[in-house]
DRENDO-1510 file (C-alpha; in Angstrom, 1 decimal, always signed):
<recs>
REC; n; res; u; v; w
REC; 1; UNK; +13.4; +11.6; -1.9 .
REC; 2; UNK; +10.9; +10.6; +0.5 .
REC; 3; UNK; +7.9; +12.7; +1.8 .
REC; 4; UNK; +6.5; +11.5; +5.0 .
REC; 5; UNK; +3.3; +13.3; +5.4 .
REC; 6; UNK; -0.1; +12.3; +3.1 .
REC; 7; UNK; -0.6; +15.9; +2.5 .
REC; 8; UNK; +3.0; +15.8; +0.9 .
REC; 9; UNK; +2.4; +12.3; -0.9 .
REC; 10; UNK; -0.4; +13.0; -2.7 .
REC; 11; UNK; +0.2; +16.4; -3.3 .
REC; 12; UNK; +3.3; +15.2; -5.3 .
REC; 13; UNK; +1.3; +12.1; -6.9 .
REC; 14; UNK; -2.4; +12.4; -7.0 .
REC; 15; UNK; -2.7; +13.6; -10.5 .
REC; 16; UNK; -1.5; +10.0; -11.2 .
REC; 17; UNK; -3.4; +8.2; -8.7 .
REC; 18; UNK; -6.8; +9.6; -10.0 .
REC; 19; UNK; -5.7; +9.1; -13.7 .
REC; 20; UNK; -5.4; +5.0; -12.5 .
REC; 21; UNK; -8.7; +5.5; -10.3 .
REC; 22; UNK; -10.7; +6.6; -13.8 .
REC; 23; UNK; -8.7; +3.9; -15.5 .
REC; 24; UNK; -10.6; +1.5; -14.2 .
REC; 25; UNK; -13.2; +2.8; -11.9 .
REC; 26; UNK; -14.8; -0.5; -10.2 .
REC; 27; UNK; -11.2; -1.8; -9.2 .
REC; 28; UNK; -11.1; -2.0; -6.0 .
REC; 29; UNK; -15.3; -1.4; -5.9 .
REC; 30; UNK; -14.9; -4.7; -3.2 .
REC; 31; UNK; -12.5; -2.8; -0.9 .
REC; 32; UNK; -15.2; +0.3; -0.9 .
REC; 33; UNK; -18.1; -2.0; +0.1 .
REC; 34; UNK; -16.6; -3.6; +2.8 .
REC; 35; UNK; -16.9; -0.5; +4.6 .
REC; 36; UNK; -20.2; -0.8; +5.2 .
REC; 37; UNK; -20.0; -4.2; +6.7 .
REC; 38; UNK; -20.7; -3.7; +10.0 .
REC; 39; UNK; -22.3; -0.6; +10.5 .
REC; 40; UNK; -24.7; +0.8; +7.5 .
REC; 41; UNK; -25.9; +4.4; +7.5 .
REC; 42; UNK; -29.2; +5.2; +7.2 .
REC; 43; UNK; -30.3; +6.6; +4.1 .
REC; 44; UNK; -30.6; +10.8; +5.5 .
REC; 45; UNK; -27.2; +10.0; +7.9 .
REC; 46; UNK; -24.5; +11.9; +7.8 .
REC; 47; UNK; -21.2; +10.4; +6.3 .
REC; 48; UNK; -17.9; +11.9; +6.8 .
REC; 49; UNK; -14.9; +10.4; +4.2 .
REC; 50; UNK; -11.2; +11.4; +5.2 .
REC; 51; UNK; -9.6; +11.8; +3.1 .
REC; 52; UNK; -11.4; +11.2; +0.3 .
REC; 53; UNK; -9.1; +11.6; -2.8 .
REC; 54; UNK; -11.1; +12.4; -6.1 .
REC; 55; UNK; -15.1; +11.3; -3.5 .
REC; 56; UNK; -14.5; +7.8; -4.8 .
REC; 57; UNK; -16.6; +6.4; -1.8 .
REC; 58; UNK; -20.0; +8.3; -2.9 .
REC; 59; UNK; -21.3; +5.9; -5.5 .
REC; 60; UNK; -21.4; +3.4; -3.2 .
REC; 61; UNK; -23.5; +5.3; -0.9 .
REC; 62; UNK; -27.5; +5.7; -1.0 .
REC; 63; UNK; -27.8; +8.9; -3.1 .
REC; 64; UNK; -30.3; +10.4; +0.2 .
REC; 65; UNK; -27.0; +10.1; +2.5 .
REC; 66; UNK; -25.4; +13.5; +3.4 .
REC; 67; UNK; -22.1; +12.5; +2.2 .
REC; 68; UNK; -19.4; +15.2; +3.2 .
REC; 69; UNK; -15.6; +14.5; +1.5 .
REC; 70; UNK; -12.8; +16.0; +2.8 .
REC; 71; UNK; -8.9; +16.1; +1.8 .
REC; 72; UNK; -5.7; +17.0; +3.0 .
REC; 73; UNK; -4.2; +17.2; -0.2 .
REC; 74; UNK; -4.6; +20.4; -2.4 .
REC; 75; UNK; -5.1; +18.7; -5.3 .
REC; 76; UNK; -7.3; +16.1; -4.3 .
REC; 77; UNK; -9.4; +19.0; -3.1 .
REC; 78; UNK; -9.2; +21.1; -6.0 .
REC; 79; UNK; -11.7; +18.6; -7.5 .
REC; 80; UNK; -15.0; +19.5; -7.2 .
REC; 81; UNK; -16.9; +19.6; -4.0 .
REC; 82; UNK; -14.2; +18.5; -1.4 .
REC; 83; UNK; -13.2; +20.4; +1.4 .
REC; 84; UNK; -9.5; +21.5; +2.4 .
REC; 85; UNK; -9.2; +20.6; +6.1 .
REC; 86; UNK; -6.1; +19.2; +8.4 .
REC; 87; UNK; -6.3; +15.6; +10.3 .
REC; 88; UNK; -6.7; +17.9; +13.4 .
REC; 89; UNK; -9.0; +20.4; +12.6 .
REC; 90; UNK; -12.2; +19.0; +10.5 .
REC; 91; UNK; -14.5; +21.5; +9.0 .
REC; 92; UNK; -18.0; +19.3; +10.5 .
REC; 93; UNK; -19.8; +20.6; +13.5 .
REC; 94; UNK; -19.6; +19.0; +16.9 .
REC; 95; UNK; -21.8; +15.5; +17.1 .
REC; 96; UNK; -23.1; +16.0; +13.0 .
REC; 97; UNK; -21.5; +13.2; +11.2 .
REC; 98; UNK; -23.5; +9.3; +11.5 .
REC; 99; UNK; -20.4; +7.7; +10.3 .
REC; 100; UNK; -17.0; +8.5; +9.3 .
REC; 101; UNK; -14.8; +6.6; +7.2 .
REC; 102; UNK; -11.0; +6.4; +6.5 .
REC; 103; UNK; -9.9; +3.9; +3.8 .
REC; 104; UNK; -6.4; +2.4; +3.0 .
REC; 105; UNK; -4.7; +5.8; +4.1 .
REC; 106; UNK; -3.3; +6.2; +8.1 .
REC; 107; UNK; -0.7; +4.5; +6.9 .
REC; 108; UNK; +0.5; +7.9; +6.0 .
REC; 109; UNK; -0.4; +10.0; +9.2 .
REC; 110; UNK; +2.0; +10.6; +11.2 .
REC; 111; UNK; +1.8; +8.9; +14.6 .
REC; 112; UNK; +1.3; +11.9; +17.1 .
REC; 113; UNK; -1.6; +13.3; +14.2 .
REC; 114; UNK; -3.6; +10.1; +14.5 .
REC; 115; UNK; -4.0; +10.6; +17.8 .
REC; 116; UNK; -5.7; +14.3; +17.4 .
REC; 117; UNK; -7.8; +12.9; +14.0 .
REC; 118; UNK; -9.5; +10.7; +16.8 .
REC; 119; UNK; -10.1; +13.2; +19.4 .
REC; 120; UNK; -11.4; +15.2; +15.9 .
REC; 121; UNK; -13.5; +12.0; +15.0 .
REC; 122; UNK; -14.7; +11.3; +18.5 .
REC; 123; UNK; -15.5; +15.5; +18.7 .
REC; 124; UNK; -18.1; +15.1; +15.2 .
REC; 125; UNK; -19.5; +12.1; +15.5 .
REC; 126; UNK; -23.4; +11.6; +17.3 .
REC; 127; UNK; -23.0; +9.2; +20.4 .
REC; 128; UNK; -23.4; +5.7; +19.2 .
REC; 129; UNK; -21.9; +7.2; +15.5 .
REC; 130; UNK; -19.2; +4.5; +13.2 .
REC; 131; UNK; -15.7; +5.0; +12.6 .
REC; 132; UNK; -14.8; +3.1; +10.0 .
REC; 133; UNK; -11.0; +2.7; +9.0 .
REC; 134; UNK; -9.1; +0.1; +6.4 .
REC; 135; UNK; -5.4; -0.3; +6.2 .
REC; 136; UNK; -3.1; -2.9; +5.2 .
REC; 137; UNK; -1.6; -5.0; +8.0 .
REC; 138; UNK; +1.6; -4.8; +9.0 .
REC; 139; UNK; +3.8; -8.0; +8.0 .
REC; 140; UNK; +1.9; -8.8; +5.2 .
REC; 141; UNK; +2.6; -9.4; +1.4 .
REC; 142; UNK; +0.6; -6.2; +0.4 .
REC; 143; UNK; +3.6; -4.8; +2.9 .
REC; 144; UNK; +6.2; -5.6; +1.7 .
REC; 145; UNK; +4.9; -5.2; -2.2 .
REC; 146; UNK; +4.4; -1.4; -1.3 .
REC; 147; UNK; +7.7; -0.5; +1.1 .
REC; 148; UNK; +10.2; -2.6; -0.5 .
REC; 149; UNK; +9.0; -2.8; -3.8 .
REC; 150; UNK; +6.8; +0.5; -4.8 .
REC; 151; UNK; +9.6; +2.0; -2.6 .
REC; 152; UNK; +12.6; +1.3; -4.6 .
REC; 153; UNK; +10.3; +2.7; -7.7 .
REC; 154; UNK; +8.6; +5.3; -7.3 .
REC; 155; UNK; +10.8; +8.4; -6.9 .
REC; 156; UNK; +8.9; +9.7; -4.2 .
REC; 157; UNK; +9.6; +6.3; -1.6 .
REC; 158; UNK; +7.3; +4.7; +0.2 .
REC; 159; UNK; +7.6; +4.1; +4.3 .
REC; 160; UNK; +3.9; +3.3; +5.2 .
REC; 161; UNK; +3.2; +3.0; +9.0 .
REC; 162; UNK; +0.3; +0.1; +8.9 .
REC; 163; UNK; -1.9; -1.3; +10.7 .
REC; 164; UNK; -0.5; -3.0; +14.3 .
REC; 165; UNK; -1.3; -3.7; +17.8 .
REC; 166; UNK; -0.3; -0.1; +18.7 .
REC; 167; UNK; -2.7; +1.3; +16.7 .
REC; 168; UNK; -5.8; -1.1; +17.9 .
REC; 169; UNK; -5.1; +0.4; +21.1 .
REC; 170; UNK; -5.4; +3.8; +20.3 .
REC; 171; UNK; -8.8; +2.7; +18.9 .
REC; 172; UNK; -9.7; +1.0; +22.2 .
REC; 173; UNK; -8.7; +3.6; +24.5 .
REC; 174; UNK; -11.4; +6.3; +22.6 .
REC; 175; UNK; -13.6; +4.1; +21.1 .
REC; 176; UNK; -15.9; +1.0; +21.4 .
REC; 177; UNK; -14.4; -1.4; +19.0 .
REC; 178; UNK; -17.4; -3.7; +17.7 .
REC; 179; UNK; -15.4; -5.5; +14.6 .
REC; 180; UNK; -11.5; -6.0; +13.7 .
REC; 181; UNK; -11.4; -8.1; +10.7 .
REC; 182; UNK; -8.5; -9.2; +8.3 .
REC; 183; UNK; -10.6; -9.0; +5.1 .
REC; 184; UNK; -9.4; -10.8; +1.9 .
REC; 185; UNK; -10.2; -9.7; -1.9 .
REC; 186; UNK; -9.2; -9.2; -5.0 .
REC; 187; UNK; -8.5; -6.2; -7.2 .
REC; 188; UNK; -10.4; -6.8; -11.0 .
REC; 189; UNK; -8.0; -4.7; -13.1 .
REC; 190; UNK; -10.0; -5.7; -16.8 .
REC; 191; UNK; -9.2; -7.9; -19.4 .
REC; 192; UNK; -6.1; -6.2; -20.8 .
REC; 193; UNK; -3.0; -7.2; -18.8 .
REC; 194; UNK; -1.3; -3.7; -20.4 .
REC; 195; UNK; -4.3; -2.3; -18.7 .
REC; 196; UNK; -3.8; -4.1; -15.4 .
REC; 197; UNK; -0.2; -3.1; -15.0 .
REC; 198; UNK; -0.7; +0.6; -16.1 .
REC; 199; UNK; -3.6; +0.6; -13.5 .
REC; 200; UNK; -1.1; -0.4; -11.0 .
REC; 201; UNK; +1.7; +2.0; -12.2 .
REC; 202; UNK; -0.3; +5.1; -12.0 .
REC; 203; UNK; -2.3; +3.6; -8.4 .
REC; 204; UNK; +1.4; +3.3; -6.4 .
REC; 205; UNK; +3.4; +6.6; -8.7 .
REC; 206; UNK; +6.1; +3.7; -9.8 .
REC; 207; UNK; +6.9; +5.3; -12.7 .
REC; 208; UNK; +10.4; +3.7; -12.3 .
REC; 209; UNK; +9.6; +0.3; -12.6 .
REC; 210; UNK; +8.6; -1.3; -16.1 .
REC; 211; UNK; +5.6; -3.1; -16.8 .
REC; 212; UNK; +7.2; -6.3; -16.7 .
REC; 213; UNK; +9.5; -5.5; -13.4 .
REC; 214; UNK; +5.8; -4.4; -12.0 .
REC; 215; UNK; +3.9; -7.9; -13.7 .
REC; 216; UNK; +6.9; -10.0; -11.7 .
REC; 217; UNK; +6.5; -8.6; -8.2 .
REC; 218; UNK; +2.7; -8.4; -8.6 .
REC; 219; UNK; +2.9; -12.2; -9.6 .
REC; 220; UNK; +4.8; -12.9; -6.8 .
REC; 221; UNK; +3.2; -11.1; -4.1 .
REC; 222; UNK; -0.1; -10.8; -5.0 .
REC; 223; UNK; -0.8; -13.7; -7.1 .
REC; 224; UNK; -1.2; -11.9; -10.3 .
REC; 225; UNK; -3.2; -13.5; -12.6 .
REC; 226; UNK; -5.9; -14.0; -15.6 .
REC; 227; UNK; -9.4; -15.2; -14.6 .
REC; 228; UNK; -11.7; -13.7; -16.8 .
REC; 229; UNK; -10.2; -10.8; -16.0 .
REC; 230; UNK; -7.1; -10.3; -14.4 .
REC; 231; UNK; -6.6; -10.2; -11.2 .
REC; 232; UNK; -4.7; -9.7; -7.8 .
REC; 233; UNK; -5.1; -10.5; -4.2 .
REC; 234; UNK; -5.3; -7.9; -1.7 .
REC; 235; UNK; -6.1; -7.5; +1.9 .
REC; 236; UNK; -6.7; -4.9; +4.3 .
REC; 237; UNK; -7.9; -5.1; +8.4 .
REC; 238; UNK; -11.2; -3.1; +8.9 .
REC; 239; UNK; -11.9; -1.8; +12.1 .
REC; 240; UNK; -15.4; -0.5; +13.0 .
REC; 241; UNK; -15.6; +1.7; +16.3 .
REC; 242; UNK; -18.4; +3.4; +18.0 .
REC; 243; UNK; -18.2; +6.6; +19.7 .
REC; 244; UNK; -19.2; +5.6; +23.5 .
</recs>
């Protein structure tokens, strides 16, 4: 079975994916920061985060910032204090939002819908407001370890659409592009390697795979490994966009 749409996914798996984000909750804390590399939000702005799962993004956010979660996914929004919305139709007044961020999750939009979530970002952000998106790169091993690998294992599939040339262009033709970076880091998954794996289990649904089939491709892909804590190498391209 494969669902194509994030509402679908995550409707069908984000009971798990939360489960691995309180696991262990500073993870992927790196991948979070680096949205606020280029453009940081003044400490009364605004900030928009679509879709934002279980509000992951808000601890890493001055605690004066307006900070406004939404979610496609009924279950993400049947936590506490995020809004039900669509990718088209965003529940934030015309020029409100200072920033608004997407992390690690176009992938599953479906092409013509990304086009009308950035007429829908472009409609709430101020003039000179940031868009700040993450996604893994197309081509890459983080790729191939999630739609060949977390594909064949979770029951669900996964076909992720990343990050390419196309979608730089869409970017372009709405937006002022001030950074496109390919950013490197590393998930910390603790000092358990049962731990680790788990983490990575619940994080990609591949409730399929064993531990050890999970500790084989994560060693070969992503250079699983033990450094104080274990680790693996991960990557995602972070674009930052003004609205003109």
């Amino acid at each position: 079975m494969n669902l194509n749409s994030y509402q679908d996914i995550f409707n069908a798996r984000g009971n798990s994916y939360d489960e691995a984000m309180k696991l262990l909750p500073q993870a992927r804390a790196t991948e979070f920061e680096k949205l606020f590399n280029s453009y940081t939000p003044s400490n009364q702005a605004v900030v928009v985060d679509i879709p934002s799962g279980g509000g992951y993004l808000k601890q890493y956010l001055p605690n004066t910032v307006n900070f406004k979660p939404l979610e496609t996914s009924e279950v993400f929004a049947s936590y506490s204090n995020i809004m039900l919305c669509t990718w088209d139709k965003l529940p934030i007044e015309n020029s409100e939002a200072d920033m608004v961020t997407c992390c690690a999750a176009l992938h599953h939009v479906e092409e013509n819908m990304r086009s009308l979530f950035f007429e829908e970002t472009l409609r709430v952000l101020k003039t000179g407001g940031a868009f700040v998106c993450c996604d893994v790169e197309r081509g890459s091993e983080q790729d191939e370890f999630l739609n060949v690998f977390v594909d064949k294992y979770n029951p669900i599939g996964h076909k992720g659409n990343f990050i390419s040339e196309s979608l730089i262009d869409d970017l372009l033709d709405n937006f002022n592009v001030v950074s496109n970076k390919l950013e490197k880091y590393t998930w910390k998954l603790g000092k358990e390697e049962e731990t680790g794996l788990r983490y990575l289990q619940l994080m990609f649904g591949i409730s399929e795979a064993t531990l050890s089939q999970i500790k084989t491709e994560a060693e070969r892909l992503l250079s699983f490994r033990f450094e104080e804590e274990y680790l693996i190498n991960w990557q995602l391209r972070y674009v930052t966009c003004l609205k003109k």
